[in-house]
Backbone as CSV, one residue per row, in Angstrom:
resi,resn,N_x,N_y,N_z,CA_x,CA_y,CA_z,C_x,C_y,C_z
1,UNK,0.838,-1.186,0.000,0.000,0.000,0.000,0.881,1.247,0.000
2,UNK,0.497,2.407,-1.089,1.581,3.267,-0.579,1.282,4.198,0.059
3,UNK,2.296,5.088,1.034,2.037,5.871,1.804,1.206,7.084,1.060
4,UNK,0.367,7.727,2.083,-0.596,8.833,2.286,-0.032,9.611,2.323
5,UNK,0.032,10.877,1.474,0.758,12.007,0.873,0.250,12.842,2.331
6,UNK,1.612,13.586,2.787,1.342,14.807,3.680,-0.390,15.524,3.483
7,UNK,-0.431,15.712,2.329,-1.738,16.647,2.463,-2.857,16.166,2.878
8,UNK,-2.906,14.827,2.570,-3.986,13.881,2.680,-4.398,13.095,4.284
9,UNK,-2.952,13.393,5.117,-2.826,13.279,6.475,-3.639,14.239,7.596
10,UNK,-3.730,15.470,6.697,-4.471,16.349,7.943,-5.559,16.494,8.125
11,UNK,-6.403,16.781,9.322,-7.632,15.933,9.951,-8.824,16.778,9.367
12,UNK,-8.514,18.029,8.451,-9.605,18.793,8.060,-9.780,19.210,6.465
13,UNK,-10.917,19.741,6.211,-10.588,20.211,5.142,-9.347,21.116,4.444
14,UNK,-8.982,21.017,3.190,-7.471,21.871,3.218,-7.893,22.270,1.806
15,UNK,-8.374,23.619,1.563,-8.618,24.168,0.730,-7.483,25.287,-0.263
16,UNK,-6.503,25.080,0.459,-5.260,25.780,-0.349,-5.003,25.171,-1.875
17,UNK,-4.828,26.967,-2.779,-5.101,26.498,-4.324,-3.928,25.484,-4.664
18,UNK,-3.050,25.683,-3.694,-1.353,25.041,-4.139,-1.372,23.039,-3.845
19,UNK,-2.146,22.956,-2.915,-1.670,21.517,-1.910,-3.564,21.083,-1.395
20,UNK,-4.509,21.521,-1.547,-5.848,21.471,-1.049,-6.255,20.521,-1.511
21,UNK,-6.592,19.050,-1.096,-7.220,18.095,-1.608,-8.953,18.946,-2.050
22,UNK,-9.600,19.601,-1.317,-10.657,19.989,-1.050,-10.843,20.612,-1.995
23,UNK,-10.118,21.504,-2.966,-10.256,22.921,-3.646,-10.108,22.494,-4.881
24,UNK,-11.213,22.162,-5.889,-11.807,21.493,-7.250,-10.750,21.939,-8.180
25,UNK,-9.880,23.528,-7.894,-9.538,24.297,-9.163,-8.169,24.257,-8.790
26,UNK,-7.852,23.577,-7.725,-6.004,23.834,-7.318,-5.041,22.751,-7.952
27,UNK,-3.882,22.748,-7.768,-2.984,22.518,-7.974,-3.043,20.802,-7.724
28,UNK,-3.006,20.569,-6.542,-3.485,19.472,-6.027,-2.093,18.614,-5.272
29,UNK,-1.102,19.448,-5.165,0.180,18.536,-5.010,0.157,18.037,-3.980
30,UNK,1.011,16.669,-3.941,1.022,15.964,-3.058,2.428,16.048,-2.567
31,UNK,2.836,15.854,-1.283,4.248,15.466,-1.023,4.302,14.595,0.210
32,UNK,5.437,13.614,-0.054,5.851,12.582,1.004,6.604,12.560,2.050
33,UNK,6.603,12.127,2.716,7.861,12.330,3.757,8.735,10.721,3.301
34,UNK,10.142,11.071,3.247,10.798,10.120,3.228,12.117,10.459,3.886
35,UNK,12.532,9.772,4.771,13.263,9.681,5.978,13.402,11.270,6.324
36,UNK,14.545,12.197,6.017,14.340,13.368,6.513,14.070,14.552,5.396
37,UNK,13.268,14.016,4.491,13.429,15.406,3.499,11.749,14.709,2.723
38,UNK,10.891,15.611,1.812,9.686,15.612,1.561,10.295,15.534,-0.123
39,UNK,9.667,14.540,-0.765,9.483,14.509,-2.131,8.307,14.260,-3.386
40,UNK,8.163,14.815,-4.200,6.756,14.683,-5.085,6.871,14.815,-6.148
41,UNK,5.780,14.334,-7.067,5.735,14.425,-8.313,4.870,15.159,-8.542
42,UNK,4.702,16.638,-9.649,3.677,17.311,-10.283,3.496,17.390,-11.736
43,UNK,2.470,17.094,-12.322,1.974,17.533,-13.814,1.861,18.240,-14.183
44,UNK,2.424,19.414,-14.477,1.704,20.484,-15.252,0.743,19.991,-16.620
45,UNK,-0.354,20.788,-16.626,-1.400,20.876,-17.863,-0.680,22.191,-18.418
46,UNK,-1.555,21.915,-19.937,-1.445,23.048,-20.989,-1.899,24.118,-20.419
47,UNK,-2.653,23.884,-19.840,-3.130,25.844,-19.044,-2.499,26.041,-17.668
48,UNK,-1.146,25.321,-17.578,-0.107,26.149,-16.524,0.832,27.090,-17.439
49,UNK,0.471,26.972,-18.679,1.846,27.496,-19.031,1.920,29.078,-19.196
50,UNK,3.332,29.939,-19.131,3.619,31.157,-19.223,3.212,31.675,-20.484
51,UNK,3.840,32.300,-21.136,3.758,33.213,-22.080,3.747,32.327,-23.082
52,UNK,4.826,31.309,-23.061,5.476,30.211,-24.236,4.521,29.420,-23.655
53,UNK,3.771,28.445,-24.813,3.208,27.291,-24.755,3.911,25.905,-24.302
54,UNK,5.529,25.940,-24.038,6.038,25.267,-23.647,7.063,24.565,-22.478
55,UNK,6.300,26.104,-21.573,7.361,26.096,-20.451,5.799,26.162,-19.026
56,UNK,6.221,26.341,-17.820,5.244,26.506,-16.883,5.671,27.473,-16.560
57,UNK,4.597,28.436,-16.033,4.217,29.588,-15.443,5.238,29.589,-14.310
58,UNK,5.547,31.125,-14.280,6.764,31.397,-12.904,5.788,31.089,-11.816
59,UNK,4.640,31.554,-11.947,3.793,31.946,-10.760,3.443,30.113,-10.131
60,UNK,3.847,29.487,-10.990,3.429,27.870,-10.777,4.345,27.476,-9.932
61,UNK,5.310,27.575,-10.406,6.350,27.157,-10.078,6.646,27.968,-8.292
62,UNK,6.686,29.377,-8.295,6.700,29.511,-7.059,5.737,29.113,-5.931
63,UNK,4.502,28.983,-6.339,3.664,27.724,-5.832,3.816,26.696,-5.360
64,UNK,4.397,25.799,-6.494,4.826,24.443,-5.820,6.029,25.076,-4.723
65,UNK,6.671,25.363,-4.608,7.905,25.399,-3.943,7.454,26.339,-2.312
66,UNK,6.388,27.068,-2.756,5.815,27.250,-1.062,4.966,26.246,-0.762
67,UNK,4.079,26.059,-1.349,3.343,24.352,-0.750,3.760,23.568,-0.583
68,UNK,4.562,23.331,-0.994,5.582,21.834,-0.728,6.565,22.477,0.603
69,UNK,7.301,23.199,0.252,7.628,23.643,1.320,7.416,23.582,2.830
70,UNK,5.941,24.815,2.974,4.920,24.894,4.127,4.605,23.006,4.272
71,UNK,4.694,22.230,3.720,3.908,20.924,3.940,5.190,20.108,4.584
72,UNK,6.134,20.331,3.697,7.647,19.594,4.372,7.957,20.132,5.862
73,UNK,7.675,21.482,6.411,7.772,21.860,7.616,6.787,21.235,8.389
74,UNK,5.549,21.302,8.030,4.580,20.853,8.509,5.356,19.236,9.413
75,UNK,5.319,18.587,8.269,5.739,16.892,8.447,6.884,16.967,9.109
76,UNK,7.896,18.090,9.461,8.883,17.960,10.195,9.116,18.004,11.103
77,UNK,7.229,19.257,11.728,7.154,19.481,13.258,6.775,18.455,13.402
78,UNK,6.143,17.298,13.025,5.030,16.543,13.947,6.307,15.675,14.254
79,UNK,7.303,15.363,12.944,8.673,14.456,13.517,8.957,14.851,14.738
80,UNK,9.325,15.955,14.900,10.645,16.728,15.994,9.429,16.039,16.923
81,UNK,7.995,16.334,17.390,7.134,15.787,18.359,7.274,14.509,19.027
82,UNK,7.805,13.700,17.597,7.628,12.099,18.040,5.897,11.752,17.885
83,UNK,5.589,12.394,16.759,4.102,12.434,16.673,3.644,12.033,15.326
84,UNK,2.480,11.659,14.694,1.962,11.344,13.014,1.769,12.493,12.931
85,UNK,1.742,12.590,11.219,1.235,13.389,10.076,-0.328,13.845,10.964
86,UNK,-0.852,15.010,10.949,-2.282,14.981,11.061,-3.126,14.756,12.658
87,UNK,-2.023,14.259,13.372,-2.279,13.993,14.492,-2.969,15.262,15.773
88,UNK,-3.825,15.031,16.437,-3.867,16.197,17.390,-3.443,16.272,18.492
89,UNK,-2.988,17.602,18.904,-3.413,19.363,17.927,-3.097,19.207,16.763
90,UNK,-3.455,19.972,15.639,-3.276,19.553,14.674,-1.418,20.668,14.623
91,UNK,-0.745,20.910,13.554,0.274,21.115,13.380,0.066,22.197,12.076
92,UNK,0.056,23.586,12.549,-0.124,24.568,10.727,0.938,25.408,10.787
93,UNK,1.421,25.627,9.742,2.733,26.617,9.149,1.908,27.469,8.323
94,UNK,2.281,28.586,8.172,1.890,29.642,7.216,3.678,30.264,6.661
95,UNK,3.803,30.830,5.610,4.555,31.128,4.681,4.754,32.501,5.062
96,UNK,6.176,33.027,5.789,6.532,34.185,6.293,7.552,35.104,5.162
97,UNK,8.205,33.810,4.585,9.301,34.484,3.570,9.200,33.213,2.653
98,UNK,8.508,33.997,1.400,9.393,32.709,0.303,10.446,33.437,-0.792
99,UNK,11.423,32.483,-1.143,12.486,33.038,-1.807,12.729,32.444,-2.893
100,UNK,12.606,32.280,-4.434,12.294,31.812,-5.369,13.867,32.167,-6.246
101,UNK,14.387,31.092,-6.928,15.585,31.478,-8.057,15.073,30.305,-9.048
102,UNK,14.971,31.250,-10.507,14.714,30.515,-11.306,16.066,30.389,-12.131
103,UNK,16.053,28.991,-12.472,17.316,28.095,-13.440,17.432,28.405,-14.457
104,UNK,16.311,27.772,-14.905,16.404,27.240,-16.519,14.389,27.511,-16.938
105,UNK,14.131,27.392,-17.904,12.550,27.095,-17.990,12.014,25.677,-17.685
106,UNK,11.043,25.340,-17.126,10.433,24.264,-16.887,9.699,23.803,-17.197
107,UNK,10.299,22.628,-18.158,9.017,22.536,-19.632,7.577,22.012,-19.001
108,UNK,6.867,22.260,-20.242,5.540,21.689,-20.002,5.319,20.605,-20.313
109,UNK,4.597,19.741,-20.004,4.408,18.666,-20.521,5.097,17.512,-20.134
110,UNK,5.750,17.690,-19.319,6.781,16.732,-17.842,6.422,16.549,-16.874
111,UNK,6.756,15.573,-15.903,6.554,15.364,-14.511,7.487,16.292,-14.120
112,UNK,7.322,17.383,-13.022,8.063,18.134,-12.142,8.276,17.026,-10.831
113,UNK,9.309,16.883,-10.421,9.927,16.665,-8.910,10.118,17.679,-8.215
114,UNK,9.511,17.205,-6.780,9.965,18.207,-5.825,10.265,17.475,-4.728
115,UNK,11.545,18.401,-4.227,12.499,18.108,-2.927,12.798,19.112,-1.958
116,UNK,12.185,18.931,-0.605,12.046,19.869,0.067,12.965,19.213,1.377
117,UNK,13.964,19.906,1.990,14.624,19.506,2.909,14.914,20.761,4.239
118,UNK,14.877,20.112,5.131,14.818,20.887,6.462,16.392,21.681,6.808
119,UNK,16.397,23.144,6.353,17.672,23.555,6.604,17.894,23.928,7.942
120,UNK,16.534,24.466,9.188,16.777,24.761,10.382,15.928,24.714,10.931
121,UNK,15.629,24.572,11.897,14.520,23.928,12.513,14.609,24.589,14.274
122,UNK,13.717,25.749,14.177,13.412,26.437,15.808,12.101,26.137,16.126
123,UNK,11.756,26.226,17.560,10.281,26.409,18.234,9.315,26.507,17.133
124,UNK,9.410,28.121,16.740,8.397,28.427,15.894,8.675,28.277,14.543
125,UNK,9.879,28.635,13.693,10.000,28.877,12.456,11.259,27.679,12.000
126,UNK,10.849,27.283,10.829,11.051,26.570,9.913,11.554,26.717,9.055
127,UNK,13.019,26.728,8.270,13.222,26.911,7.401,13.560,25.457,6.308
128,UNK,12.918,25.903,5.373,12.993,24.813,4.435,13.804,25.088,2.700
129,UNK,14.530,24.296,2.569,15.549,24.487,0.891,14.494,23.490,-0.014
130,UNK,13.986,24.055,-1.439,12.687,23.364,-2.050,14.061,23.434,-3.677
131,UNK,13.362,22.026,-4.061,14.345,22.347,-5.692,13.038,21.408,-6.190
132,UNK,13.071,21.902,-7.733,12.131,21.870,-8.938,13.068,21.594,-10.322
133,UNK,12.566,20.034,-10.555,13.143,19.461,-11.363,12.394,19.032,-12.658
134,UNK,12.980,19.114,-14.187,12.095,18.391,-14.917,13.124,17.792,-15.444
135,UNK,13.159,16.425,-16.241,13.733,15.559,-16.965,15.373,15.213,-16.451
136,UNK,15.332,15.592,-15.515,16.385,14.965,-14.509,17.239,16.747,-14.092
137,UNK,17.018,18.079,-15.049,17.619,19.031,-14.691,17.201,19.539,-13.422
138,UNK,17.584,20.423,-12.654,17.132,21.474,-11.675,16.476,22.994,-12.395
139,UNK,15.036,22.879,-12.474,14.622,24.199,-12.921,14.771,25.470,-12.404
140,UNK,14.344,25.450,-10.708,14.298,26.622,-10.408,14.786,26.127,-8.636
141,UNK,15.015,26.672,-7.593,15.131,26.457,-6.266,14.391,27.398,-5.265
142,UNK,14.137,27.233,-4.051,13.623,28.185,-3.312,14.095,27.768,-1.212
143,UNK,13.523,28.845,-1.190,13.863,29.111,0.120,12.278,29.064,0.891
144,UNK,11.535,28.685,1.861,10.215,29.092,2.027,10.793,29.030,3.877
145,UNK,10.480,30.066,4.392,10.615,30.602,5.567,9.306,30.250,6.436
146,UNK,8.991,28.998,7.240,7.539,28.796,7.349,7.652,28.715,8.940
147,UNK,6.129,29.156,9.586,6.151,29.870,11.083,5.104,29.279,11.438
148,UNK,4.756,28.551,12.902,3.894,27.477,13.013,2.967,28.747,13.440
149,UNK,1.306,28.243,13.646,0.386,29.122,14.198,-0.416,28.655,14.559
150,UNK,-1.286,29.162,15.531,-1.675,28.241,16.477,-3.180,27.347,15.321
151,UNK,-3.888,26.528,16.237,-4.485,25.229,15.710,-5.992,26.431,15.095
152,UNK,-6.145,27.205,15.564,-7.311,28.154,15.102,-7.417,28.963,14.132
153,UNK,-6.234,28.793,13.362,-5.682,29.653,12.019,-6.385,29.016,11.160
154,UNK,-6.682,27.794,10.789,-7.179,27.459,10.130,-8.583,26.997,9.983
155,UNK,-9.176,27.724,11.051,-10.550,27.347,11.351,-11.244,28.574,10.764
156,UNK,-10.860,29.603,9.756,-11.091,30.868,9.169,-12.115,30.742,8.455
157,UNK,-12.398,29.607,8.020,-13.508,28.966,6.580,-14.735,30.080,6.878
């Protein structure tokens, strides 16, 4: 059986356009935890793309790399706990600083990889290193600066 993608672990609805199982029109990414770092696969469709019909949107791309991100912190507090994915209290990060460098273009029409790894790890804030890959290159990298908040942040609906 394979493991249950981070997003799919948490105990409520998750309507974020980037990572929201819930949200019909989002993105939908999933990411894993595997031993100490979060990894995934994304599709871009023909209507992610930028200007060129053959590359994905910047704005996509910095997307994946804060959702995945915020989700890799996520899965890292409940580690540091000695606790599951999803478990209660529940465990939420919100996105304080994201920091985006783009590579190369990132074609369309590829599986994107994403690799999100824990560069520091305090009480509250999280820093996470995110890289975005297509056909084995490195497209773009990021930085996502993520800050836990309490369990009622997300009760905003």
């Amino acid at each position: 059986m394979k493991e249950r993608a981070i997003q799919d672990q948490f105990r409520r609805n998750n309507h974020c356009w980037g990572c929201g199982q819930s949200n019909d029109h989002g993105l939908k990414i999933k990411s894993y935890w595997l031993g100490n770092e979060a990894v995934g696969t994304w599709q871009p469709e023909e209507y992610h793309a930028a200007g060129p019909q053959n590359v994905v949107n910047g704005g996509i791309i910095a997307t994946l790399i804060d959702c995945h991100g915020a989700c890799t912190a996520m899965a890292a507090a409940y580690q540091a706990e000695g606790r599951e994915i999803g478990s209660e209290p529940n465990i939420w990060c919100a996105t304080a600083s994201l920091q985006v460098t783009y590579l190369r273009p990132t074609p369309l029409g590829q599986p994107i990889s994403l690799r999100g790894i824990v560069k520091d790890m305090g009480e509250r804030k999280i820093v996470v290193t995110c890289s975005v890959s297509a056909e084995g290159e490195e497209c773009a990298r990021g930085e996502v600066v993520a800050v836990r908040v309490p369990p009622e942040w997300a009760e905003g609906d």
